[in-house]
N, C-alpha and C positions, 0 to 999 in steps of 0.2 A: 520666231518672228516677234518681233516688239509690236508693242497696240500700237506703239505710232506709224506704224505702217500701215497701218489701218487708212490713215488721212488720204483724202486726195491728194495726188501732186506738186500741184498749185498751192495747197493750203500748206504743205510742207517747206515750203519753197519763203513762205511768208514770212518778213520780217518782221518784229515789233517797230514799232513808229519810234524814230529816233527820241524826237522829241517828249513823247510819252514818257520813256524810258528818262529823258535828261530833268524833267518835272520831278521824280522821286527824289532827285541830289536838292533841287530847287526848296523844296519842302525844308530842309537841313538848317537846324537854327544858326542865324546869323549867315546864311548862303544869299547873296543878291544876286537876283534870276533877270538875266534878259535876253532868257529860251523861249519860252512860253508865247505864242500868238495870243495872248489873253487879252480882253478888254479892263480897264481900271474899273474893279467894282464902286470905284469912290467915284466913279460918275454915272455909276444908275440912278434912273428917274423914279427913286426910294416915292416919295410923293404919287406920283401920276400911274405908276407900277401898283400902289394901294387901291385908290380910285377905280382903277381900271375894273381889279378884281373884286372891290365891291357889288362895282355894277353889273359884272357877270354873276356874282352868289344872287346877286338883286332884280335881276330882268331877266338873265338868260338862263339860268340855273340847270331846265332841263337838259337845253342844248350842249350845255358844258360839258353835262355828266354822261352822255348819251350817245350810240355809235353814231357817223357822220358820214359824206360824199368820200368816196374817195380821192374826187379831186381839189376837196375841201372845200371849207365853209363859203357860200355865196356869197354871203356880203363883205367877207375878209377878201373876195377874191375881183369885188366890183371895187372896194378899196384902193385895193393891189392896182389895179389900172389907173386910177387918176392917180396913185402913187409915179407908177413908172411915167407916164404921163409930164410932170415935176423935171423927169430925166431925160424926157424927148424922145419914148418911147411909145409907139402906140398900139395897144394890144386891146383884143373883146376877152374876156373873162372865161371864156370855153378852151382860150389856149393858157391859161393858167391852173397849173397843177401846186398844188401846196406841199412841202415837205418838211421832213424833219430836221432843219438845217438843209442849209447846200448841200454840206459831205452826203445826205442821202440822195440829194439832186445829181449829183455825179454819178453815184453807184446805179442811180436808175439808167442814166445817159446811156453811159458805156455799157450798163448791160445790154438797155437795149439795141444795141450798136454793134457793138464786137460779137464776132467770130473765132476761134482758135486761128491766131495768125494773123488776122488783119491788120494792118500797118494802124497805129495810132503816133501823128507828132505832137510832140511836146518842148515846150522850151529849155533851154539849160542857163539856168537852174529853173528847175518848176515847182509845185505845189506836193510836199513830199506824199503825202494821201493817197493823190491821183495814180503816182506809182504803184502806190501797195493795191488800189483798185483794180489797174491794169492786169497785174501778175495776176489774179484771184480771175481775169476771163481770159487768162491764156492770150491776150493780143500781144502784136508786136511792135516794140516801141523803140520809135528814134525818136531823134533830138537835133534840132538846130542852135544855134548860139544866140545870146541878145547881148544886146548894148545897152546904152545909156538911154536909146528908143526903143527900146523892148525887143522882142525877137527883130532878128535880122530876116524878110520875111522875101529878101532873094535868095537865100540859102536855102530855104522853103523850096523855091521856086526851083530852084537846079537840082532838089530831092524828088520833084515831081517828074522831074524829065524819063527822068530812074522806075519810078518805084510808083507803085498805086497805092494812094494814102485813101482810107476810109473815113478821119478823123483827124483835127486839128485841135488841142484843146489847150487853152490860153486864159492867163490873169492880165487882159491887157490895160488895165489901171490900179496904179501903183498895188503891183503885182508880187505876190508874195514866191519866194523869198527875195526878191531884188529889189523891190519896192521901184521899180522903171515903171513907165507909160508906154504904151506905144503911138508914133505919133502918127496923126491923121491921113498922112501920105502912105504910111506902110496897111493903116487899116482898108482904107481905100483899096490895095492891092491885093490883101490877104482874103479881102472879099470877093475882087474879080477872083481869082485862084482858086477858090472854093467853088463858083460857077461855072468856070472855063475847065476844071480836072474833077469838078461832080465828087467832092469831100462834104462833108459836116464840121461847123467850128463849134466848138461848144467855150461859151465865153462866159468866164466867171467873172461874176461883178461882186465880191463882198467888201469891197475897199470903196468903192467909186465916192460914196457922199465923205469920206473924209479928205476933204481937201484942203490944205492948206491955202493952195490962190482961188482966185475968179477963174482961173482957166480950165475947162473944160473941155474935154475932147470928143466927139459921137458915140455913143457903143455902137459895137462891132454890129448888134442888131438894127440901129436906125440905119448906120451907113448902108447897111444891104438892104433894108426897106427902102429906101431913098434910090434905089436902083434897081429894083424891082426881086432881089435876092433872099427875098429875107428865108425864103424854104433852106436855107444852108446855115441857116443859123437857132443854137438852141441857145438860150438867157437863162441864164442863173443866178438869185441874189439871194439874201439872208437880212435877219434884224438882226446876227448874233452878236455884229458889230456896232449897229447904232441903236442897238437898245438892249440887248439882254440874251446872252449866250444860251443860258440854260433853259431859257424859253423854246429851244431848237423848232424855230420856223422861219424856214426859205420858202423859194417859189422859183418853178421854172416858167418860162415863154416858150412854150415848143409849136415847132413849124405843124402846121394841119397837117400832114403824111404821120408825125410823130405821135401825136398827142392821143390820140384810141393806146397803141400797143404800150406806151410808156405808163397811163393809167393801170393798165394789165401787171405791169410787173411790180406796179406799185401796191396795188390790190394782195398780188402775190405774196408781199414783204411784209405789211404791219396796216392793211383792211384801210388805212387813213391816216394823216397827224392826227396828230394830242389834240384831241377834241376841245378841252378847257383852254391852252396855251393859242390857240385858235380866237379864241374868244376873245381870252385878255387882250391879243393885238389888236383887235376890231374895237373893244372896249377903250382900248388907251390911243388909237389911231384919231376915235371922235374926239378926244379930250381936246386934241389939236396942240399935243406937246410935242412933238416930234421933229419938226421943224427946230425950235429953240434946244433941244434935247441934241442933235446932228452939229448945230451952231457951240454949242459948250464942248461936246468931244472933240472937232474940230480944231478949237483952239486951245484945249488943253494937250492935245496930242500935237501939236504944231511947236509949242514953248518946250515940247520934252524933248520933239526930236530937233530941233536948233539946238538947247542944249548940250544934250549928246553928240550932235557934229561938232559943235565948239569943241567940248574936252576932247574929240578925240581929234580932232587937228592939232591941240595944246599939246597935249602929252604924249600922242602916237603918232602922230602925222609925220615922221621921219619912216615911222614904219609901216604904215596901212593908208591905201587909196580907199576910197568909197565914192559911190554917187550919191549928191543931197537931195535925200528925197523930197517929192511936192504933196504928198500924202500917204496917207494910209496908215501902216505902224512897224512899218522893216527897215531900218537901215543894213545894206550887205556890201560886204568889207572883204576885201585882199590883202593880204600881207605880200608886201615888196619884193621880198626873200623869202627863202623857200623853207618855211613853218607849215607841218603836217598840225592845222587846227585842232583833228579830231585828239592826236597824241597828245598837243598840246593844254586840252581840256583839265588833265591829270593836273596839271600843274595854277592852274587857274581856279581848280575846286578846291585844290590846297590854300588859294587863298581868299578862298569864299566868293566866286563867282562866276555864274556858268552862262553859258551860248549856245548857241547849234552852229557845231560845224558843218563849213557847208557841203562833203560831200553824199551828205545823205537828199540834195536836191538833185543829184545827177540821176537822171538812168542811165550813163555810160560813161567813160575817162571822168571820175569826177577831178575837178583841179581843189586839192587838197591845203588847198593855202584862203580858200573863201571861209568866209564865218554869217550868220546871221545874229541881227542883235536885235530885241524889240524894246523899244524905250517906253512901250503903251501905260505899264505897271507901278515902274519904279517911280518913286519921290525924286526930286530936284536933288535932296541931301545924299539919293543911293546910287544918283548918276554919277555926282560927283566920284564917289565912294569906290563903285564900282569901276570906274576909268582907272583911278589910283590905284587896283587891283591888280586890273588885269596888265597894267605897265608892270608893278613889281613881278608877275609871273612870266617877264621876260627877262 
């Protein structure tokens, strides 16, 4: 017997994170990457990110260094409410839990959710993470389609006729990997849906402050508060986006039924966040940079993915549809004809430039002709660069 038979099942069963995997080629001198969901380090708030952690070496020092709640720091988390608050969100600070990043906000979700088997939906294409999460509690996972409004959330609805869903869980602003929105009519219904067949939506928000327009849509959370639903909905967001990735501090909103058993598993896992990286957001939250901090990422991610739609209507628009994103940092793209993306990788790393293809966001028939592309990283000179690439690797 091999030691690897040792593993559990499930942990056998587990694949490496495409993306993970496509960052080693990315690293490769002279390789332009736009794999990576990564934020532009050349817009951290280098300044305000110093400051911050003065004032924590400087006022808070013991707290920093010292064990903490485990539904995290008080005043990060009275914060956290006039933050969401901003987003039209209205929450008391007993149902916020602090985490290490979203991604741990997810693994708590679902842990504490899933059962071997339970039906979990997901969109197609979804958040590749959430899969490897799924496989790791043994639930079972379908998929409905989305459009250029995000899931199609009648296909939902004729899945429920069927089948007892436990879970819903959804990027529904400019949603990674499609970079779609869901529009206000569909959330409106995927809400009653959750009330009327007794599911849980658990709705990721790490994109939502970057937006390109004025227009704004409810989170999934207000709209069921707004109808008295809100027990069927869990919120999840992250700074990793509008401030600082490796800082890993999210936060969920979980409904009062949730929020005791979800602390428990969180207890279970890692006692609390980063006690110091806790600080520093509460430290840099008072500075009152964050507002202008949201406003620069914004519009520097707006001029990259214009851009990036330009050239690739210029030089591949005979060959690839996409939808123009309104925010976030994904553009996701189809080829016309029938191009195996992932195969096609080989020939694109030959000429120094890589993506994720898209069928590592399926859980099921992926269609092997989608790609993702993140424009968040690269310079104005590597977009160009990298369009002219990836056309000659046709």
């Amino acid at each position: 017997m091999s030691n690897s038979m040792h593993l559990a099942q499930k942990i056998q069963k587990l694949q490496p994170s495409a993306i993970r995997e496509l960052l080693k080629h990315s690293k490769m001198p002279g390789v332009i990457s736009l794999a990576g969901g990564i934020p532009s380090a050349e817009l951290f708030d280098k300044q305000g990110l110093s400051q911050a952690t003065q004032a924590v070496l400087d006022t808070q020092f013991n707290d920093a260094f010292q064990y903490g709640l485990t539904e995290g720091s008080a005043e990060l988390r009275e914060q956290l409410v006039t933050l969401c608050r901003q987003r039209g969100i209205n929450t008391d600070s007993d149902r916020l839990l602090i985490t290490s990043g979203s991604q741990q906000a997810l693994d708590l979700l679902i842990r504490a959710l899933a059962d071997e088997g339970d039906v979990f939906v997901v969109e197609r294409p979804t958040y590749l993470a959430t899969l490897q999460i799924l496989t790791l509690t043994g639930a079972s996972v379908k998929s409905v389609s989305s459009d250029e409004q995000g899931m199609i959330v009648d296909e939902l609805e004729a899945l429920l006729k069927t089948t007892r869903v436990k879970c819903v869980y959804i990027v529904p602003t400019f949603g990674n990997p499609s970079g779609t929105t869901l529009s206000a009519e569909r959330r409106e219904k995927l809400v009653k849906l959750a009330a009327e067949h007794d599911f849980v939506i658990i709705e990721d928000d790490p994109y939502g402050e970057i937006a390109f327009t004025d227009r704004r849509e409810k989170s999934l959370l207000q709209t069921a508060a707004e109808q008295g639903l809100e027990a069927h909905v869990a919120y999840t967001s992250t700074f990793s986006k509008i401030l600082a990735p490796g800082l890993r501090v999210g936060w969920i909103i979980l409904p009062e039924w949730m929020k005791q058993k979800v602390a428990i598993v969180k207890q279970a896992t890692d006692l609390h966040a980063n006690a110091f990286t806790q600080s520093l957001v509460s430290a840099y939250l008072k500075l009152d940079r964050l507002g202008p901090q949201i406003a620069l990422i914004r519009d520097a991610y707006k001029q990259k993915c214009l851009r990036l739609s330009q050239l690739l209507e210029e030089e591949l628009g005979q060959h690839l549809t996409f939808n123009q994103p309104q925010g976030g940092m994904f553009l996701w793209a189809t080829f016309r004809n029938d191009i195996d993306t992932t195969a096609w990788l080989q020939k694109t790393l030959a000429q120094g430039v890589v993506y994720v293809p898209g069928e590592f966001f399926f859980s099921d028939n992926p269609d092997r002709r989608t790609l993702r592309l993140s424009y968040a990283t690269a310079t104005d000179d590597q977009l160009v660069e990298a369009v002219r690439r990836l056309k000659a690797a046709l």
